[in-house]
C-alpha positions in Angstrom: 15.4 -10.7 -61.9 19.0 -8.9 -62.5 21.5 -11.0 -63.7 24.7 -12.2 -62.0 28.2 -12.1 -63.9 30.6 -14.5 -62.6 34.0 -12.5 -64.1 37.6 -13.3 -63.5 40.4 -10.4 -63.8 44.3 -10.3 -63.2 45.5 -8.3 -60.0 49.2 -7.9 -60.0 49.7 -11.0 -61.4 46.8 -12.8 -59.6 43.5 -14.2 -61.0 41.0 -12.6 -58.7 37.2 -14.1 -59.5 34.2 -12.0 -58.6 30.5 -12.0 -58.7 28.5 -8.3 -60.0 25.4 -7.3 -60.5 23.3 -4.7 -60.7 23.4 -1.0 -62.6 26.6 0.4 -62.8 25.8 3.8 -62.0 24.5 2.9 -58.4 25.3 3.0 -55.1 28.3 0.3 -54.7 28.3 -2.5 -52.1 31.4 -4.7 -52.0 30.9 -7.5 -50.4 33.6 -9.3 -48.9 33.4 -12.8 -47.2 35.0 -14.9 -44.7 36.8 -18.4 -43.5 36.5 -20.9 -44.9 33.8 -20.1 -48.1 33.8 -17.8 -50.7 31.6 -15.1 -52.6 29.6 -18.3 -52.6 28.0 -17.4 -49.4 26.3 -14.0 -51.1 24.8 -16.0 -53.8 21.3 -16.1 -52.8 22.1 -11.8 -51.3 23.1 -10.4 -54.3 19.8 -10.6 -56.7 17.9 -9.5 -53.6 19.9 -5.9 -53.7 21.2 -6.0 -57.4 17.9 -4.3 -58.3 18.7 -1.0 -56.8 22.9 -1.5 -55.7 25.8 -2.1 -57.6 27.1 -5.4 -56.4 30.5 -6.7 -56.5 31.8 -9.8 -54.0 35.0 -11.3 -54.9 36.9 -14.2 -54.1 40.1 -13.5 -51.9 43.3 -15.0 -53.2 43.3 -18.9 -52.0 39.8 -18.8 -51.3 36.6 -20.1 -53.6 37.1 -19.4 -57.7 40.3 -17.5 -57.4 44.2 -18.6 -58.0 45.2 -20.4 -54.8 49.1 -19.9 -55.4 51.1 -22.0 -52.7 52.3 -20.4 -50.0 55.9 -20.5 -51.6 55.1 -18.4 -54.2 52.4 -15.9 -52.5 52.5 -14.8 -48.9 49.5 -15.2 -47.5 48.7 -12.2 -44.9 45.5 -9.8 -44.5 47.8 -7.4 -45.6 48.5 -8.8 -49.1 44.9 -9.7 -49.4 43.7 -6.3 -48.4 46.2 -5.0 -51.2 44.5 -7.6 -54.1 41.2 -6.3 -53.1 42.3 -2.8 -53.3 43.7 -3.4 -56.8 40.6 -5.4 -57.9 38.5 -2.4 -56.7 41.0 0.2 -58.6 40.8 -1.8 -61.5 37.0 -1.3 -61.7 36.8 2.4 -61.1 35.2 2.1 -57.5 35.7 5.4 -55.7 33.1 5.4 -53.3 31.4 2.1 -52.1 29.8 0.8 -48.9 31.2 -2.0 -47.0 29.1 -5.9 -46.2 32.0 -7.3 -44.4 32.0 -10.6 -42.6 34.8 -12.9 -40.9 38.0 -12.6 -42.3 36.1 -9.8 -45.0 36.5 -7.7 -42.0 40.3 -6.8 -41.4 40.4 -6.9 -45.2 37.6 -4.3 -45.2 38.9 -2.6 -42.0 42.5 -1.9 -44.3 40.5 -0.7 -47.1 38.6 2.0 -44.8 41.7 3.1 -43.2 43.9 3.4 -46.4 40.7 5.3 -48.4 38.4 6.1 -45.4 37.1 9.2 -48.1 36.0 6.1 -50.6 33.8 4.5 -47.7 30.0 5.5 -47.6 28.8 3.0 -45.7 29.6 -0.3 -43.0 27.9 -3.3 -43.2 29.6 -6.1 -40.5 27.8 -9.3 -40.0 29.5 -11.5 -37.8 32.5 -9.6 -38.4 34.6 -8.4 -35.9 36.4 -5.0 -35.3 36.6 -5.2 -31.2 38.2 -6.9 -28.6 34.9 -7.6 -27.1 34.1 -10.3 -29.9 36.4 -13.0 -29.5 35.0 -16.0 -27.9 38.2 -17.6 -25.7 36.7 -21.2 -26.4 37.3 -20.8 -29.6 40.3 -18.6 -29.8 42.6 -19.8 -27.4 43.6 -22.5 -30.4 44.7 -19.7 -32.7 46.5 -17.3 -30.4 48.8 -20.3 -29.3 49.1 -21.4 -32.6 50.3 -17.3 -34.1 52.4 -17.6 -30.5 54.6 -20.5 -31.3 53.6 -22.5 -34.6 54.7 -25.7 -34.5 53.8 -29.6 -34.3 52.3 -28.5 -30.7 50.2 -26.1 -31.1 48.9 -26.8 -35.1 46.8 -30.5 -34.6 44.5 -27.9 -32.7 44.2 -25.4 -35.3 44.7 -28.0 -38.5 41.1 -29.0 -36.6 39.2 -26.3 -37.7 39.9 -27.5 -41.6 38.1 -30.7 -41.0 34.5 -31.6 -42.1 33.1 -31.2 -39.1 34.5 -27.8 -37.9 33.3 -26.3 -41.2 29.8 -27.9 -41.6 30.0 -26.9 -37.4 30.5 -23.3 -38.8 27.2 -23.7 -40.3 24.8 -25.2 -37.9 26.2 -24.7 -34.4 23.6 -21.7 -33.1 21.2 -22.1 -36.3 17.8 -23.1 -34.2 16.6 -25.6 -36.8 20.0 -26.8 -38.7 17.6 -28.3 -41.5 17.3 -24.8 -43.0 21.4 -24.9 -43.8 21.9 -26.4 -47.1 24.9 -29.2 -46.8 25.6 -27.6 -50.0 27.3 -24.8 -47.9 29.9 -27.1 -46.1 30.7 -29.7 -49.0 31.4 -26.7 -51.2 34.0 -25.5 -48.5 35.6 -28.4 -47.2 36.0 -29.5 -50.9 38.2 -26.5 -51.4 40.1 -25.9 -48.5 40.8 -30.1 -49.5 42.7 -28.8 -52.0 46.4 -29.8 -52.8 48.7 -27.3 -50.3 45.4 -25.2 -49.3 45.9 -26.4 -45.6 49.2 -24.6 -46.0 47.8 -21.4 -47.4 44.8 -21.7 -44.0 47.3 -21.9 -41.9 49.9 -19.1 -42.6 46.4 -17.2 -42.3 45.5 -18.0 -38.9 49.3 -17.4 -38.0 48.6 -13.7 -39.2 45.5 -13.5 -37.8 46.7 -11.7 -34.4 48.1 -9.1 -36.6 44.7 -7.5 -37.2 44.4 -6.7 -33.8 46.4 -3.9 -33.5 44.2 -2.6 -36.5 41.0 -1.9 -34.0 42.0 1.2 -32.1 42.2 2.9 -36.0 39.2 1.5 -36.8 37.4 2.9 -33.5 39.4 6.5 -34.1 37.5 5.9 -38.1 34.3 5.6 -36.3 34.4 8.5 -34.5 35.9 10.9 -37.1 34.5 9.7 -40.2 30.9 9.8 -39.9 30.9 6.8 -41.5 26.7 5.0 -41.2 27.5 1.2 -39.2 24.5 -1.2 -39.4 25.8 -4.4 -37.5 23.5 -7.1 -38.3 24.8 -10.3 -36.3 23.7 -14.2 -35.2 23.4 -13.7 -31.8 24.7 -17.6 -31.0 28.1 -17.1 -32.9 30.5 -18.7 -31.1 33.4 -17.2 -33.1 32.2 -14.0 -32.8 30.1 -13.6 -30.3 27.3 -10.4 -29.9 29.5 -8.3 -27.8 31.5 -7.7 -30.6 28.1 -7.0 -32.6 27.3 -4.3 -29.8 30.8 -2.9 -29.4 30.0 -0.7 -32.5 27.8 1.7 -30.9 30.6 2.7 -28.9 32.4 4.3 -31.8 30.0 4.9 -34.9 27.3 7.4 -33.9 23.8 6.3 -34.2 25.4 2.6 -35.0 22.2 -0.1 -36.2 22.8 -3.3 -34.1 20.4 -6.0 -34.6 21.5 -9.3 -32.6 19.1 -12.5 -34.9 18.9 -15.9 -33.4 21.1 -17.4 -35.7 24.4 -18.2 -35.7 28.4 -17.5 -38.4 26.9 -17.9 -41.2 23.3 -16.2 -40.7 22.4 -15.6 -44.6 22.2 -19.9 -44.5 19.4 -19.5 -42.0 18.2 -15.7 -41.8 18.5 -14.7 -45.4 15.5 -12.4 -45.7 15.9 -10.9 -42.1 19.3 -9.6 -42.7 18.5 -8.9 -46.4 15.4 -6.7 -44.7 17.1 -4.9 -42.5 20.7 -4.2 -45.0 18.2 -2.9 -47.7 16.5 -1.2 -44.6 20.0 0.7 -43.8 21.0 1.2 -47.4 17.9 2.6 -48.1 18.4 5.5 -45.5 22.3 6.2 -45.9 23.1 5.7 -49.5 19.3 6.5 -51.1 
C-alpha cells in the first residue's frame, strides 16, 4: 500500500494543505474537490491510483485543513481560488497533469485549463459541471436570486444549504441504499463549515458562483481545440448536477467517456470502486 502525506505549504501568504501520494515521476492527477468537504472526500481514491499516478488533492482556501481567513481579509471568489491552486501547483513543479474535478473543483479546474490548457493531459469531471445543461432549477433557483440581490431576502434560502441536513442531504439523496454513506462524511463537513465566520466565507462563494458561467463557452472552444481525453463519470440521481450536464461533454471533447452510475453528488461515498474502475480504466488508455 503507498503511503499518503498529509503536507501543508504557504501560497502567497496562505497555508494551503494537501494530500500526495504516489511516485513522483508519474503521470500527475490533481484532484480537486467540491462544496461543502475537502480533500477528505479522495481519501479512500487516492491509494487506489497512488500505485501507478502521482497524486495530489488539496484543500481550497476556507475549505477542510487549510487557512480559512475571514472574508475581510481574503476575497473569496473562484478566481482567487483558481489562482492559490495555480501557485500551489507552480510551487511543486507540476507542468503537465490530468484533471479529477468535482463541484466547485470544476470552475477552479476549468480556470487552470484555460490559463495553461498546454499543462492539461487529461479531464476527469464527476459531478462537475461545465454546461448549461447541468443545473437543476429546483436546486438553483436559491442561488441565482441570492448572486441577483444578496440580502436578508434572498439569504435564509441559501444560509439553508449550510445546515445539517442539506449537507448530510448532499450525501444520501439519490444514493439507493443511504447505509453505504459513512455519517463520517457529513459530521466532518458540517463541523467545518460550523466554524467561527465560515458561513460568511460560503456565502460570498455562492454570490460568485454565477460568475463561472460565462467561463463555459471557453471551456467548450478548449474541448474542441485542445484534444484534450474527457472521461465524465457521474451519479446519475444528482440533483445539483444533474446527468445532462454529465452528457453535455460529448458535445465538445471528441470521443468524450460518459458513464451515468446510480448514485448520487458525492458518488465515491457509495460507488467507490465503480468510478475508481473506470478513472484507472481512462487513465490507463490516455496517460499510460
Amino acid at each position: 500500500m503507498n503511503s499518503v502525506h498529509h503536507r501543508t505549504t504557504t501560497v502567497d501568504g496562505h497555508e494551503i494543505f494537501y494530500r500526495e501520494a504516489g511516485p513522483a515521476g508519474a503521470p500527475t492527477i490533481v484532484l480537486l474537490h467540491g462544496y461543502p468537504t475537502s480533500s477528505f472526500m479522495f481519501r479512500e481514491l487516492i491509494p487506489l491510483l497512488a500505485g501507478d499516478y502521482h497524486v495530489i488533492a488539496p484543500d481550497h482556501l476556507g475549505f477542510g485543513r487549510s487557512a480559512a481567513p475571514g472574508v475581510a481579509e481574503f476575497d473569496y471568489t473562484f478566481d482567487a481560488l483558481a489562482e492559490l491552486t495555480d501557485g500551489l501547483l507552480d510551487q511543486l513543479g507540476l507542468s503537465r497533469y490530468a484533471l479529477y474535478v468535482q463541484d466547485y473543483g470544476a470552475p477552479i479546474g476549468w480556470r487552470l485549463a484555460l490559463k495553461h490548457p498546454e499543462r492539461i493531459s487529461a479531464v476527469v469531471t464527476q459531478n462537475g459541471n461545465g454546461y448549461e445543461d447541468g443545473f437543476v432549477e429546483s436546486f438553483w433557483t436559491d442561488v441565482w436570486a441570492y448572486a441577483a440581490n444578496p440580502g436578508p431576502e434572498t439569504e435564509p434560502a441559501v444560509r439553508a444549504a449550510l445546515s445539517h441536513d442539506a449537507i448530510r442531504w448532499q450525501y444520501v439523496h439519490g444514493v439507493p441504499d443511504p447505509s453505504v454513506v459513512s455519517p463520517d462524511t457529513w459530521e466532518h463537513d458540517f463541523a467545518l463549515v460550523s466554524r467561527e465566520g465560515n458561513d460568511e466565507v460560503q456565502l460570498a462563494l455562492f454570490r460568485d458562483y454565477p460568475n463561472n458561467r460565462p467561463l463555459y463557452p471557453l471551456l467548450h472552444e478548449f474541448l474542441r481545440t485542445n484534444d484534450v481525453p474527457v472521461l465524465a463519470v457521474w451519479g446519475r440521481n444528482d440533483e445539483i448536477f444533474g446527468p445532462d450536464g454529465a452528457r453535455a461533454f460529448a458535445r465538445d471533447a471528441e470521443d468524450a467517456e460518459v458513464h451515468l452510475i446510480d448514485g448520487g453528488h458525492f458518488l465515491l461515498e457509495s460507488h467507490l470502486y465503480v468510478v475508481a474502475g473506470y478513472l484507472r480504466g481512462f487513465l490507463g488508455r490516455v496517460l499510460g
